[in-house]
C-alpha positions in Angstrom: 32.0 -9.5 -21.1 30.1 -6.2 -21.2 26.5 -5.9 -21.7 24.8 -5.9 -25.2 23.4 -2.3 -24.9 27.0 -1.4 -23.7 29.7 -0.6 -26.2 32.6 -3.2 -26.7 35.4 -0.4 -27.0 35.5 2.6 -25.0 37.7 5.4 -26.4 39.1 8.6 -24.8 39.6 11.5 -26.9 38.4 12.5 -30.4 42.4 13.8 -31.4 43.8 12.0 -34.3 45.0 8.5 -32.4 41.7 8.2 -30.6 39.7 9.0 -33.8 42.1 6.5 -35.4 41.6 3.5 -33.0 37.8 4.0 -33.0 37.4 4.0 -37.0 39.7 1.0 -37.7 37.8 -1.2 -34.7 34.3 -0.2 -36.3 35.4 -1.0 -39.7 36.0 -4.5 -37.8 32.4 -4.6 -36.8 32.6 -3.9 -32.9 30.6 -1.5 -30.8 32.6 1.5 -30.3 32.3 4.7 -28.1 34.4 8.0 -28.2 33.8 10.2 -25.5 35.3 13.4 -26.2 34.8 16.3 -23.2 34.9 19.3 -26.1 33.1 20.6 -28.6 34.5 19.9 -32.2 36.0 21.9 -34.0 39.0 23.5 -31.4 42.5 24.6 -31.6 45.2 22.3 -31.5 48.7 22.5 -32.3 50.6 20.0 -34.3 49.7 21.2 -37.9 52.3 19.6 -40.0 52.1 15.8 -41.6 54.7 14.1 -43.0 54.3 11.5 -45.7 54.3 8.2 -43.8 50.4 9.3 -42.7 49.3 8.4 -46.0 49.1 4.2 -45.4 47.1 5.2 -42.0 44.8 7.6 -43.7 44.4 5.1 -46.7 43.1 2.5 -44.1 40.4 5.1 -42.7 39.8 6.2 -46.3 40.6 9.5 -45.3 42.6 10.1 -48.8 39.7 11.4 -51.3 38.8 14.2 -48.1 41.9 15.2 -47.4 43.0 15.4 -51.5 39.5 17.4 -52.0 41.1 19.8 -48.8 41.5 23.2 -48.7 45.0 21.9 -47.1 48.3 23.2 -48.4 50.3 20.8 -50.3 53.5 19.9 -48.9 56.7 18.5 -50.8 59.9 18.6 -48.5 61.4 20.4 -45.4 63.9 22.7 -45.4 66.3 23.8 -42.6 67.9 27.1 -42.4 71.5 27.4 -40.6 71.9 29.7 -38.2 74.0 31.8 -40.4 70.7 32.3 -42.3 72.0 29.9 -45.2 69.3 27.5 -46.4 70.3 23.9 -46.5 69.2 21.8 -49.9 65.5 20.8 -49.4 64.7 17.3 -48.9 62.4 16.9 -51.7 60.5 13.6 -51.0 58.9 12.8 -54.1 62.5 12.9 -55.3 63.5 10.3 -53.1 60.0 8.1 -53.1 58.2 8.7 -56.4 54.9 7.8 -55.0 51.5 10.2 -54.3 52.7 9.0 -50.4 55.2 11.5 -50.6 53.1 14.5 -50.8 51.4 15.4 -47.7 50.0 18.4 -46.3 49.8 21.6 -43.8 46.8 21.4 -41.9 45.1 23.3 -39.4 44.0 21.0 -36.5 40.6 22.1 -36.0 39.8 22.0 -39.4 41.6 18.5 -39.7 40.7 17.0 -36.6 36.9 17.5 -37.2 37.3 15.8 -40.7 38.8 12.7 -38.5 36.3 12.6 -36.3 33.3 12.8 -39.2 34.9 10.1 -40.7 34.6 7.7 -37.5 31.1 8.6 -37.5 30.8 7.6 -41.3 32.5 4.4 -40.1 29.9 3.7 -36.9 31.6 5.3 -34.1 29.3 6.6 -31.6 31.1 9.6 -31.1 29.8 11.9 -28.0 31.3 15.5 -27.6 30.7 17.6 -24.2 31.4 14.3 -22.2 34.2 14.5 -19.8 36.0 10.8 -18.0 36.3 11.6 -14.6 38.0 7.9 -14.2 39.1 4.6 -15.6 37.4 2.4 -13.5 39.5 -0.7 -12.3 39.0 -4.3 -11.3 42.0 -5.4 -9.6 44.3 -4.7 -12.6 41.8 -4.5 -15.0 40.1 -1.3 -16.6 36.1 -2.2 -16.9 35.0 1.0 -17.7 35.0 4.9 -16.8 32.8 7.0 -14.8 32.1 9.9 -16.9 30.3 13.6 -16.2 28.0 14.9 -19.2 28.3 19.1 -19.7 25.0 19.8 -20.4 23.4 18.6 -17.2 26.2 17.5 -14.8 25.3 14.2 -14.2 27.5 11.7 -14.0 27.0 7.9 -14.9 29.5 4.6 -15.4 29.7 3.2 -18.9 31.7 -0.4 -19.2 33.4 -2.3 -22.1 35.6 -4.9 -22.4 38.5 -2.4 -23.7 39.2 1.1 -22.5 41.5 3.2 -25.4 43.6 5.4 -23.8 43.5 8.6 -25.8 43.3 11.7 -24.2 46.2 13.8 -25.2 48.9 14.6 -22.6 46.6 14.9 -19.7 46.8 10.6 -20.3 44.2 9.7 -17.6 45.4 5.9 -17.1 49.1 6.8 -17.2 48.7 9.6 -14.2 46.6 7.5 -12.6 49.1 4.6 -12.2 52.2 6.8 -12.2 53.7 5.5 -15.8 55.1 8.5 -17.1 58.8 9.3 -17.4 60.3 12.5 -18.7 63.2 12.3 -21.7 66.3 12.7 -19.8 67.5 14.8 -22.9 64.6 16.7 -24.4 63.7 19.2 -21.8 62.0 21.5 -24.2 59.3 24.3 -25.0 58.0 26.0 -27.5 56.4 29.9 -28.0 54.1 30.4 -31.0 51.5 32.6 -32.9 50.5 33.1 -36.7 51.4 35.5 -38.8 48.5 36.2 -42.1 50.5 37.8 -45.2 54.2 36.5 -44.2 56.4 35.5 -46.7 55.7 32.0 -49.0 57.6 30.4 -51.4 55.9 29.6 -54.7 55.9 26.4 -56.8 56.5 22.7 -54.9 58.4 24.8 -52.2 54.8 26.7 -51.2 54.0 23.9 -48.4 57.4 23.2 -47.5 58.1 22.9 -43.8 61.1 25.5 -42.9 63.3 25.0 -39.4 65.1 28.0 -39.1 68.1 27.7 -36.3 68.0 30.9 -34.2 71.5 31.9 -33.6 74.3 30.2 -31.5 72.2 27.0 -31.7 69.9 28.3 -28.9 66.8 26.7 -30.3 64.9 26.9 -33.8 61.8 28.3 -35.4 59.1 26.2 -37.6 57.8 28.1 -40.0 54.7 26.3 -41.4 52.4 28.0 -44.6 49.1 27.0 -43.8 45.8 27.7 -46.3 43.9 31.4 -46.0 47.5 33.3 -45.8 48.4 32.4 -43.0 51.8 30.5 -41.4 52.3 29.2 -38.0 55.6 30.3 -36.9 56.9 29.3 -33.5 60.5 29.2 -31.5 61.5 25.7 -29.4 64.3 26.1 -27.0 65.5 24.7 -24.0 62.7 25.2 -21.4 65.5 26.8 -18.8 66.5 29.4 -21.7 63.1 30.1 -22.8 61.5 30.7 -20.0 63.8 31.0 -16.8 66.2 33.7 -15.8 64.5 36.5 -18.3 63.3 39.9 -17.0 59.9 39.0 -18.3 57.5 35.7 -18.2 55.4 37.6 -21.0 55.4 35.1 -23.9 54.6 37.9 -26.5 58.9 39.3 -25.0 60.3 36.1 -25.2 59.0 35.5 -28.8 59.6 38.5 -29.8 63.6 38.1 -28.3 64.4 35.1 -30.3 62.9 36.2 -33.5 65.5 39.0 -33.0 68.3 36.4 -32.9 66.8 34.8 -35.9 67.3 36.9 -39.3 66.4 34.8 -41.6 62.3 34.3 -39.3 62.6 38.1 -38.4 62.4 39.3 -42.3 59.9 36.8 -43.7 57.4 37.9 -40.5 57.8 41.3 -41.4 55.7 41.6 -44.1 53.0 40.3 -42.3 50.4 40.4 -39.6 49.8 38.6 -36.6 46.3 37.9 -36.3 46.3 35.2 -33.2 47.4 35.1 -29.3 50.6 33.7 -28.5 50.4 30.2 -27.2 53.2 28.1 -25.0 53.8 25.0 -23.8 56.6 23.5 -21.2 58.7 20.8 -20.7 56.9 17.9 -23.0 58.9 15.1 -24.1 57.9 12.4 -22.0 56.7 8.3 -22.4 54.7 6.1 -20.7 56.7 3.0 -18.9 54.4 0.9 -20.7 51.6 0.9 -23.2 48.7 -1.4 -22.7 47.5 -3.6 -19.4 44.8 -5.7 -18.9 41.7 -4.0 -20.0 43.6 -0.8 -21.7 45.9 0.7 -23.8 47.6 3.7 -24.8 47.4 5.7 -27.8 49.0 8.9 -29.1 49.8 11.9 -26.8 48.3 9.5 -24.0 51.3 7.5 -24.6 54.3 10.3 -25.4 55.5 12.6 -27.3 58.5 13.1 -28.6 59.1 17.1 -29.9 57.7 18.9 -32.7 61.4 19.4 -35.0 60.8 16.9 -37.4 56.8 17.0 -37.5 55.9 13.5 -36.0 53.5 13.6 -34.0 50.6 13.4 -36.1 52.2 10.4 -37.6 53.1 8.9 -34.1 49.6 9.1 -32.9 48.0 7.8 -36.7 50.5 4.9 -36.0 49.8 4.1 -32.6 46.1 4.0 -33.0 46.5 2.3 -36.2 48.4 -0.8 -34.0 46.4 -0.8 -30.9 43.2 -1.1 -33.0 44.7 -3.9 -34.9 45.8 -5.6 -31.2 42.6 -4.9 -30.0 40.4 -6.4 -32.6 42.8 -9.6 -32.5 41.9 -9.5 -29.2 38.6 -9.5 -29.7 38.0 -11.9 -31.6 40.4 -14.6 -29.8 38.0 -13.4 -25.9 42.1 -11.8 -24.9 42.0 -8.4 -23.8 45.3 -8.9 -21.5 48.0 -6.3 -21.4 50.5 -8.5 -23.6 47.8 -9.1 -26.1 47.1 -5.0 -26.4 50.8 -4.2 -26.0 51.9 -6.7 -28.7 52.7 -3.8 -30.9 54.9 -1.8 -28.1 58.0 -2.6 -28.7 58.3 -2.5 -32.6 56.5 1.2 -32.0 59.3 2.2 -29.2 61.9 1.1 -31.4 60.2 3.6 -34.4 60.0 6.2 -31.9 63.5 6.2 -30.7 64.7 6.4 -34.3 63.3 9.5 -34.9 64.0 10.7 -31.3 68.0 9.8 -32.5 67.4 12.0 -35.6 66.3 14.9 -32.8 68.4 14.7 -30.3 71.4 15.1 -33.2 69.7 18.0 -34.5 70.0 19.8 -30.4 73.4 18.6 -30.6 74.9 20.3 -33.9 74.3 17.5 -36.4 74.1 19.3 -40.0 72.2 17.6 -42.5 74.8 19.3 -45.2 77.7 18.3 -43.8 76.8 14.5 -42.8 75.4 13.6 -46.4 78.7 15.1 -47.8 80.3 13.0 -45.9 78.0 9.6 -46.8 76.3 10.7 -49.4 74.9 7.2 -50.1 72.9 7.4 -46.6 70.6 10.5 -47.8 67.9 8.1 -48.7 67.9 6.8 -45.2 67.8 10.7 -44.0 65.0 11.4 -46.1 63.0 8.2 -44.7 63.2 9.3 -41.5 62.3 12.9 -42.2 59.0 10.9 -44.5 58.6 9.4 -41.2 59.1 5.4 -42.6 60.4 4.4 -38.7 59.9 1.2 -38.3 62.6 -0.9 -40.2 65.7 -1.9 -39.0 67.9 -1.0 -41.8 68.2 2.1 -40.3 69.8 1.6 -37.5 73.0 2.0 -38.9 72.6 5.3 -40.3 71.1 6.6 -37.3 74.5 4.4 -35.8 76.5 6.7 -37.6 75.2 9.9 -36.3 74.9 8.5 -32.7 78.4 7.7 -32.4 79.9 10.7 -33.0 77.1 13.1 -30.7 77.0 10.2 -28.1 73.2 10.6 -27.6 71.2 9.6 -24.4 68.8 6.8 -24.7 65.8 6.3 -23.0 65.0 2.8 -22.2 64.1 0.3 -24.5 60.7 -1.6 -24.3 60.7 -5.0 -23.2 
């Protein structure tokens, strides 16, 4: 048991799963701590919700901010052949007649900084321009981190009973134990900048989330409206054809090359202006072999993440801090802060993760959305629930069975 003065909860990262975790276990009454090494608000990438975020969000009481937003509203996604020939939306208010089913474009910074005012508003003692230089460990157990302040260098150790795991890809607890494994399939990565004046649809199509397949099925564009103008548009290929055997390694060429290949990107862009760097990142899909030990757990990015198609990982990391908060306050309360009692939630979350990473993986193989729900046109509800992001029930395992079959996808392994 940690000291009075000391915090009961330590948590690692102020992105959405680690402002997530925090809020939920204040509401609960516990002493928590979120030690974030920058300075709110920052960039970040990942800018499109999907609908399933709203039960989360309705738990922080994060609705009334985000409906009062600035935030584009978004309605369905759309996909765009590589022919140029635009699919029929998936309209999810048509499918779920519920305010769930609207959700929104966001920009990070803006949205991030909302989350982590709102843990404050909850208790959270949120400190920004802290950096965890380690998890501290006890045998197998994390006790606490050792952590370096910005403004003065110093460094001190800080204990709790519970250490939450959320600091984004870096993942400090799963480098440090060697937990993460690559997806043997999605080897991807992604080239992107924003464009202020491109094209926008008008009406319930304005917020709609557009994948636009770049021609001969090398990759795809998102094309994301976000509020003040501007859209986020970036191309996610195979990180061998993006980025190997070209004449250049400038990413400003290589975006540049596929939006060439991609028609139907190439004219919307053109009547606008790019007004922001061009960003990359490599080779991402990846999981941790487990999620919680004795002492910790993993949430978010710290954890995985999956690939940016269908828009899940603001969902995934909502989700995940959502659970491990729940496990941890169980915990808690009942003096178990074992790896089983953290990780309770693993498996159910794994099993929501690889349903969506199915839906993926089919889209990199040639599934088409048109020609599948002419085929079973009774199973586009089930295609729209995934695409809402509604994971984690069983019923769609034949659907996703369906699809599978044919494309013969690679698995990762299940959770035990």
């Amino acid at each position: 048991m940690v000291e009075p003065t000391q915090p009961r909860v330590i948590v690692i990262g102020g992105g959405p799963s680690g402002t997530t975790a925090a809020t939920l276990i204040a509401q609960r009454g516990y002493k928590v701590r979120l030690l974030e090494r920058e300075h709110f608000p920052r960039y970040h990438i990942g800018e499109s919700l999907i609908p399933q975020t709203y039960h989360v969000m309705q738990r922080l009481n994060m609705l009334d901010k985000m409906k009062a937003s600035e935030f584009v509203r978004k309605y369905s996604v759309q996909f765009v052949g590589s022919s140029g020939r635009l699919s029929e939306p998936f309209y999810f208010l048509d499918h779920k007649p519920h305010e769930s089913s609207q959700t929104w474009q966001v920009r990070r910074s803006d949205f991030d900084m909302r989350m982590m005012d709102n843990a404050i508003e909850h208790g959270v003692d949120v400190q920004q321009g802290v950096r965890v230089l380690e998890v501290l460990f006890e045998g197998d157990r994390a006790v606490g981190v050792r952590v370096q302040d910005e403004a003065n260098g110093g460094e001190r150790i800080e204990r709790a009973d519970v250490i939450v795991d959320a600091s984004g890809q870096s993942s400090l607890i799963m480098g440090k134990l060697g937990l993460r494994e690559w997806d043997p399939a999605l080897k991807k990565a992604a080239v992107w900048t924003y464009w202020e004046g491109a094209w926008r649809d008008t009406g319930r199509d304005e917020g709609a989330t557009v994948v636009l397949q770049i021609q001969g099925k090398a990759g795809w564009f998102w094309y994301i409206p976000l509020h003040d103008n501007i859209v986020s548009v970036g191309a996610v290929a195979d990180y061998g054809y993006l980025f190997k055997n070209r004449d250049t390694k400038d990413f400003e060429a290589i975006y540049n090359a596929e939006v060439d290949k991609c028609p139907a990107v190439k004219e919307r862009i053109s009547i606008g202006k790019r007004v922001e760097p061009f960003r990359a990142a490599k080779e991402y899909s990846y999981r941790s072999q487990k999620a919680a030990g004795n002492g910790w757990v993993l949430v978010g990015d710290a954890f995985g993440f999956l690939d940016p198609l269908y828009s899940s990982g603001v969902l995934l990391a909502l989700k995940s801090g959502e659970l491990a908060a729940d496990a941890v306050c169980e915990g808690l309360a009942k003096g178990d802060t074992s790896g089983a009692q953290l990780g309770a939630w693993e498996a159910d979350y794994v099993r929501g993760m690889e349903r969506m990473r199915s839906l993926v993986c089919a889209y990199y193989q040639g599934f088409s959305f048109g020609k599948f729900v002419a085929k079973h046109p009774h199973r586009k509800g089930d295609i729209t629930d995934l695409l809402i992001g509604d994971l984690f029930r069983p019923e769609l395992d034949e659907t996703l069975g369906l699809i599978n079959e044919a494309l013969q996808i690679p698995a990762m392994a299940e959770a035990g």
